[in-house]
N, C-alpha and C positions, 0 to 999 in steps of 0.2 A: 716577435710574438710574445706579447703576455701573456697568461693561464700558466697551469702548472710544469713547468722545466724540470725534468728529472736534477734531483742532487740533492731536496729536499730530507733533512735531518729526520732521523724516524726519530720518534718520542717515547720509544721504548724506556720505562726504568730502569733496566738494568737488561743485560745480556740475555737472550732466547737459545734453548740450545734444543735440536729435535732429533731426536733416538729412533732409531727403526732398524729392522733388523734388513733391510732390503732399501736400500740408498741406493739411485742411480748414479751415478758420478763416471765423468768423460772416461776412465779407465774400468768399468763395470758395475754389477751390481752389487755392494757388499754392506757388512754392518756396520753401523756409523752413527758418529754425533756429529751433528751439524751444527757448529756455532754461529748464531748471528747477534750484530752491535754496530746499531746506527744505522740498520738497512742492508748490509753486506753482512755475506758470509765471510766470515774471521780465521775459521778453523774447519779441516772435514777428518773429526778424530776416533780412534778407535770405542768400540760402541759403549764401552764399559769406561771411557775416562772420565777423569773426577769433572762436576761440572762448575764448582767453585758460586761464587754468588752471582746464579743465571736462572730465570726460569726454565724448567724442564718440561719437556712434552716426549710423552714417552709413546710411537705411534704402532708399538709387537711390529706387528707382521707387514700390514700397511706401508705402501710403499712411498718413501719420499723421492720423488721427483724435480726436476726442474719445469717453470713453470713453461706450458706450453706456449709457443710466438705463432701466432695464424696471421700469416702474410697475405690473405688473400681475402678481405672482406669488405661487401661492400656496407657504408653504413647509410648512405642514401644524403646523408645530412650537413650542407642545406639544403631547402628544395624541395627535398620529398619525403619529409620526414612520416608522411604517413605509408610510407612501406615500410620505415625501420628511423632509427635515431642514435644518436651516442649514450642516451640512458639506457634503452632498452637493450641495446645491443653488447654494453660491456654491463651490462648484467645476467647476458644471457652468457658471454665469454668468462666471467668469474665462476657463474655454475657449471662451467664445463670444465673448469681448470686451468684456462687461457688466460694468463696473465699480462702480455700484450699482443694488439692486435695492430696490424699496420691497413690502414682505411685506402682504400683503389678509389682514384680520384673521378672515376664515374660511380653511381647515379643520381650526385646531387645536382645541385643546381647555383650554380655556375658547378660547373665540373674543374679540379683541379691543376686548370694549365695553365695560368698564372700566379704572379708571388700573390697580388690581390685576391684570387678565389684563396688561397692558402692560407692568408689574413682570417678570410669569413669561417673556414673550417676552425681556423684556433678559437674566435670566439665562441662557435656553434659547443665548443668544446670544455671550456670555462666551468669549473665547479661540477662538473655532470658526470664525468666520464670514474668507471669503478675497477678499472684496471689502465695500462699503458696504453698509448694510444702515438705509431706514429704515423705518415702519409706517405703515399708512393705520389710523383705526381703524373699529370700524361703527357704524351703525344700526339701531337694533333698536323694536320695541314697547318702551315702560318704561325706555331707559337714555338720556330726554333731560340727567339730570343728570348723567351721565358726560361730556358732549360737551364741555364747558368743560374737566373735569377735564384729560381728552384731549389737547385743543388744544393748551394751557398747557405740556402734559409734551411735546408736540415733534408731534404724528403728526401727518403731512402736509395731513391731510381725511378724511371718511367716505364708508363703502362701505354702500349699502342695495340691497335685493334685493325686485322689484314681486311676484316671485311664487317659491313654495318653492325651500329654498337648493339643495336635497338633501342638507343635514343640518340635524336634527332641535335644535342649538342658538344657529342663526342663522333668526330667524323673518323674515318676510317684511312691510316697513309697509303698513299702508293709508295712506289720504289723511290721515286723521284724526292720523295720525303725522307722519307729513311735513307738515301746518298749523304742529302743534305746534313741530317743530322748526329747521324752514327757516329762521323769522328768528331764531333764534339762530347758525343755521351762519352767515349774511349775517353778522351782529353781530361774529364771530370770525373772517371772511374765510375760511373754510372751505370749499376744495370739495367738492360731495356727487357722489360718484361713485355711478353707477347700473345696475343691471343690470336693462333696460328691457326686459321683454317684458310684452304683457299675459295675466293667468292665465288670462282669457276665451276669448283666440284658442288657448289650447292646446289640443288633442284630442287621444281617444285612440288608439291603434293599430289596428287593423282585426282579425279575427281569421284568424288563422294568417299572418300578414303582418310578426312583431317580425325576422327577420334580414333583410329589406328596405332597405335605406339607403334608398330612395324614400319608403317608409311613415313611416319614422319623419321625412324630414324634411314632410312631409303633418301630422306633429303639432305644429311649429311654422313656421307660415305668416309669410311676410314683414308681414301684416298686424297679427300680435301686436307686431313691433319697431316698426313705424309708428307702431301707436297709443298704444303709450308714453313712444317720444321723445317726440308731440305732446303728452300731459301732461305730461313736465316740462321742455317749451318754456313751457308755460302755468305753470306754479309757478315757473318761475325768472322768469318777467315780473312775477308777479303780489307777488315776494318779497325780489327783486335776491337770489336765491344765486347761488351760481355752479355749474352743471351740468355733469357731463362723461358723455357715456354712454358705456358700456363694450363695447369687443369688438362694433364695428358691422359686424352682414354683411348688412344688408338696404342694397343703395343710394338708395332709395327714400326710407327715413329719414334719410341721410348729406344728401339735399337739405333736406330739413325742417330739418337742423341747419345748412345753410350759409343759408335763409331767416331762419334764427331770428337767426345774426350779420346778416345785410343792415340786421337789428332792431335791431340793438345790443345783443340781451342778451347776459349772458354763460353762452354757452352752448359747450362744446365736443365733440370728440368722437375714440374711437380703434376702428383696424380692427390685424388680429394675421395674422402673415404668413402661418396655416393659408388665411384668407380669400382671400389674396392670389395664393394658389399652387394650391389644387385647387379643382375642380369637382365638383359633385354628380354630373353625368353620369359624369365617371370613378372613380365610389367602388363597389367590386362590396359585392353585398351578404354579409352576415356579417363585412364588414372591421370590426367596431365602435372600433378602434383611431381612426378616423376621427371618431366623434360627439364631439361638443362642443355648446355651447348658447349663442348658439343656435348653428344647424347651418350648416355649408356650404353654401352654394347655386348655381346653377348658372353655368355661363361667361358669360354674358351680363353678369348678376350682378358676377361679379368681375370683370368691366371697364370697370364705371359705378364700382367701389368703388377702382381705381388714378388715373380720371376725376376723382373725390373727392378722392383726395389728389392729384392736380396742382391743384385751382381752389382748394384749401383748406378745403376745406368741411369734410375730415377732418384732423385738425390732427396725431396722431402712429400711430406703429407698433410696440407691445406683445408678447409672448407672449402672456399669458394661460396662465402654466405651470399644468396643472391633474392634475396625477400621482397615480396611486394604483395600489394594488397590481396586477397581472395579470389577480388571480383575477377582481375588482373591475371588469375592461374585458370577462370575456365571449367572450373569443376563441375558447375553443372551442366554447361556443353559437352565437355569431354572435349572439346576440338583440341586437338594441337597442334596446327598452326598456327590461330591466333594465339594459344596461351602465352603468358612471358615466360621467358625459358631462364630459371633459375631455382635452385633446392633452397633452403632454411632451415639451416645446420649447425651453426654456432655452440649450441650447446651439447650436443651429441656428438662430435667430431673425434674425441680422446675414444670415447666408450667404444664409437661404432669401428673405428680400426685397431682397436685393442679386440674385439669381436673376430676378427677377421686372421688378425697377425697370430693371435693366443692360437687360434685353428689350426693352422698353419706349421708352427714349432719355435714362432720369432718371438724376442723377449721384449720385457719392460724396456732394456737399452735400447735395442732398435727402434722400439717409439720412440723413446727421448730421442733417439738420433735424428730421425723423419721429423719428428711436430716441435722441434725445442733448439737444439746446434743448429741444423743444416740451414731451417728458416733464419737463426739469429743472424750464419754469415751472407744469406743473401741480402738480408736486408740493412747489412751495416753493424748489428747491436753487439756483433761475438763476442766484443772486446769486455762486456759487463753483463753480457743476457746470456740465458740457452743452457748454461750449466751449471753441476753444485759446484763449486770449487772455490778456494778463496779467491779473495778482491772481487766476486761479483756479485749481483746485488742478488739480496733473499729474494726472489719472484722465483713460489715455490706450491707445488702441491701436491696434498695426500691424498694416494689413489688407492684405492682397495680393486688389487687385479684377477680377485677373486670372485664377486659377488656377480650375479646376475640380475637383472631389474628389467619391463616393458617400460616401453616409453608411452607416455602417459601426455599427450596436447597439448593439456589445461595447465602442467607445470614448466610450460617452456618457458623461457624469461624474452625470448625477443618479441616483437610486436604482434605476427600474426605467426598462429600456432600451424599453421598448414604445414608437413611435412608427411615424404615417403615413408617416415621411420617411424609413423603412427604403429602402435600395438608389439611393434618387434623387440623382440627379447638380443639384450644387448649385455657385454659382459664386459666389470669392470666398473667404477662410479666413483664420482668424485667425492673424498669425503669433507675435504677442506681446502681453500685457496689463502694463497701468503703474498702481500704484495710489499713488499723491500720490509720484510719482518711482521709487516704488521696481517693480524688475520682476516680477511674481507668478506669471507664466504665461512660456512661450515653447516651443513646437513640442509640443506634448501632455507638458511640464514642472509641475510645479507645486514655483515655488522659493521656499526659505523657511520659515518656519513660518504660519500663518496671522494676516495683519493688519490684518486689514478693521476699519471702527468703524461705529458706530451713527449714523445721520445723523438729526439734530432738527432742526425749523423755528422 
C-alpha cells in the first residue's frame, strides 16, 4: 500500500517537552515532563527537570494523556461516503482526542474482505486522513482465502457478523464458517471480533407499535447477546482463537466473558459509552436517533456494565461510530424498525465516559486504560501506541477533566450532526490533540494540513 506508513520523521526543530501536573502514565497518575524528539517519547521526567534546548509547554493542571485508539469505527468509505468519510471522520476523532482510529471493514463499498477492497481503502485514504488510521478486515461466507492475504498486508484482525449486517454485502457466518476458519485466525494470531447476537432470539415488532423505543428494544432481548457470547466462548475453547465481542450491553453476558477468562481462554470483550450513559427508561419514543444494535438497556443494566469494567470482565471502551444520513435515522417517522440502527459519537466518546466514570469514583487512569492500552493491545499497536512512556510514539492529548460543556450539533466535526447527546451537559473536553509531536488540534482548531498515516501490524 502507498499513502502514508507510520515511521515518518516528525519535523520538529528541536525537542518538545510537556509539563503537567497530572500525566497518566501505565504506572499512574503523577507530575511529569514528557519529552518528545522525532515523534517519540524520549523521556517521562520528574516535573521540575531541566528542559535543556526543547520547547516547553507547560499544561498546570490539565491533564496529559495518551492519545485515545477507538477500535471500533465505521468510516463508510468507499461507497458511501455520503454517511461518513475519512476527512470528516478523523476530524471529528482529532476533536475528540482520538488519535488513531482502526476503520470496521463494513459499510463501505466493497467492504473489506479482500487484499483488493484493502487497496481501494488505502487509496480512499491518501493525504486526507488527520490522525492514525488502521483496518480490521472481515469475515464473510467464501473469503477464507483472503484471511492470510489480509493479515500479511497489515489489518489488525477480523470482524464477523452472527446475524444480518443490515447491508446486503456483508453476509452473516454460520457455524460452518466459522469451523472453517477459526483455526487459521489462531494460526495467524488474529483476533476475531464479533457481533454476537443470536438471529433466533430477534423478533419482530408488534403491530402499530414501530415508534416505541420499548417495542423495538422487546426485539432484541438480552437473551440473543447471552447466547452468542456463550457460543464463541465455546469456539474460542474448542479452537484457541482469540475472541473479542463487540459493543457489549447485555451485563449478563459481560459475566460469561469475565468466567470464560477465570478459564483462561482467550476471550475479551468491549462496552461503548452510548451504553454507559443512557437508559432505556429515559429514551421517549420516536427518538430513533437513540437505536443502535444491540439496543440500550435499562439502568439497572448499565450499572452491572460500569461493575464490568471495574472487575475487568469488560476489558475497553469504544464508540461504535455508526453514522448515516438523516433521512436513514427516521426522525421524522419516529419508526424504529425501519431506522438504521447506529449512534454518531466519534467526537464525544472521551467526554461522554469521563461523564459517567468521574460519577462513579474511576480515574483519568482507568480511562486511559479502557480507551488507549487495552484498545492498543487488541488491535496489535501496544508495542508503540496506548501509552506515555518512552520509545512510543507522542499520539497524545490535553484533557481538562474538569470542565463541563453541552453539546452543541453544529460543532460536531463528522458528517451528519444527528446525535442522542444533543443538549447534554457532558464533563471533561478536549483541549488539544498531538499526533507523533506534532499539534493537530487545539480549542476547536484544526492546524496544519492533514497528517495522519496508516497504521499496519
Amino acid at each position: 500500500m502507498s499513502a502514508q506508513i507510520r515511521g515518518r520523521k516528525n519535523l520538529l526543530p528541536r525537542p518538545l517537552v510537556l509539563r503537567s501536573r497530572r500525566v497518566v502514565t501505565p504506572d499512574g497518575v503523577r507530575e511529569a515532563s514528557v519529552r518528545v524528539s522525532e515523534g517519540r517519547i524520549v523521556e517521562v521526567a520528574e516535573r521540575s527537570a531541566p528542559i535543556g534546548a526543547a520547547t516547553l509547554v507547560d499544561l498546570g493542571d490539565r491533564a496529559l494523556m495518551p492519545g485515545v485508539i477507538d477500535t471500533h469505527v465505521h468510516v463508510n468509505e468507499p461507497g458511501r461516503t455520503e454517511w461518513e468519510g475519512f476527512a470528516t471522520a478523523t476530524r471529528a476523532a482529532a476533536a475528540g482526542g482520538i488519535t488513531t482510529l482502526v476503520d470496521m471493514p463494513l459499510n463501505s463499498v466493497p467492504p473489506t474482505t479482500t487484499l483488493d477492497a484493502l487497496h481501494l481503502k488505502a487509496e480512499a485514504v491518501a493525504g486526507r486522513i488527520r490522525v492514525h488510521v488502521g483496518f480490521w478486515g472481515g469475515l464473510v461466507p467464501g473469503n477464507t482465502i483472503e484471511l492470510e492475504k489480509l493479515r500479511n498486508a497489515g489489518v489488525c484482525g477480523f470482524k464477523c457478523f452472527l446475524l444480518d449486517s443490515g447491508v446486503p454485502e456483508f453476509a452473516p457466518v454460520a457455524e460452518t464458517d466459522l469451523v472453517e476458519s477459526t483455526s487459521r485466525l489462531a494460526a495467524l494470531s488474529a483476533p476475531l471480533l464479533v457481533h454476537a447476537e443470536n438471529p433466533r432470539r430477534i423478533a419482530s415488532f408488534g403491530p402499530g407499535r414501530a415508534d416505541a423505543y420499548s417495542a423495538y428494544l422487546e426485539t432484541r432481548p438480552s437473551e440473543a447477546e447471552d447466547e452468542a457470547v456463550g457460543e464463541m466462548i465455546r469456539l474460542s475453547r474448542e479452537s484457541g482463537v482469540r475472541v473479542h465481542i463487540l459493543h457489549l450491553s447485555s451485563a449478563s453476558a459481560a459475566e460469561a466473558v469475565e468466567a470464560a477468562k477465570r478459564e483462561g481462554l482467550a476471550v475479551s470483550a468491549e462496552t461503548c459509552p452510548h451504553y454507559l450513559t443512557f437508559a432505556s427508561e429515559e429514551i421517549p419514543d420516536r427518538a430513533t436517533e437513540f437505536k443502535c444494535a444491540p439496543p440500550i438497556r435499562d439502568r439497572a443494566n448499565r450499572e452491572r456494565l460500569w461493575a464490568a469494567l471495574a472487575r475487568g470482565a469488560i476489558d475497553l471502551v469504544v464508540s461504535d461510530h455508526s453514522p448515516s444520513p438523516p433521512r436513514l435515522k427516521c426522525r421524522d417517522s419516529g419508526d424504529f424498525q425501519k431506522a438504521w440502527g447506529g449512534i454518531s459519537s466519534l467526537q464525544l466518546s472521551l467526554s461522554a465516559a469521563w461523564s459517567g466514570a468521574s460519577a462513579r469514583g474511576f480515574s483519568i487512569a482507568d480511562l486511559a486504560r479502557w480507551m488507549s492500552r487495552s484498545p492498543a493491545e487488541l488491535a496489535g499497536l501496544a508495542r508503540w501506541k496506548g501509552s506515555i512512556a518512552p520509545g512510543f510514539d507522542a499520539d497524545l492529548v490535553v484533557f481538562d477533566p474538569d470542565v463541563s460543556w453541552t453539546v452543541d450539533p453544529a460543532k460536531l466535526r463528522h458528517r451528519h450532526p444527528l446525535t442522542p447527546y444533543a443538549g447534554r451537559v457532558l464533563k471533561g473536553k478536549v483541549v488539544a490533540t498531538y499526533l507523533r509531536g506534532d499539534k493537530v488540534y487545539e480549542k476547536g482548531r484544526f492546524l496544519g494540513a492533514p497528517r495522519g498515516e496508516i497504521v499496519l501490524v
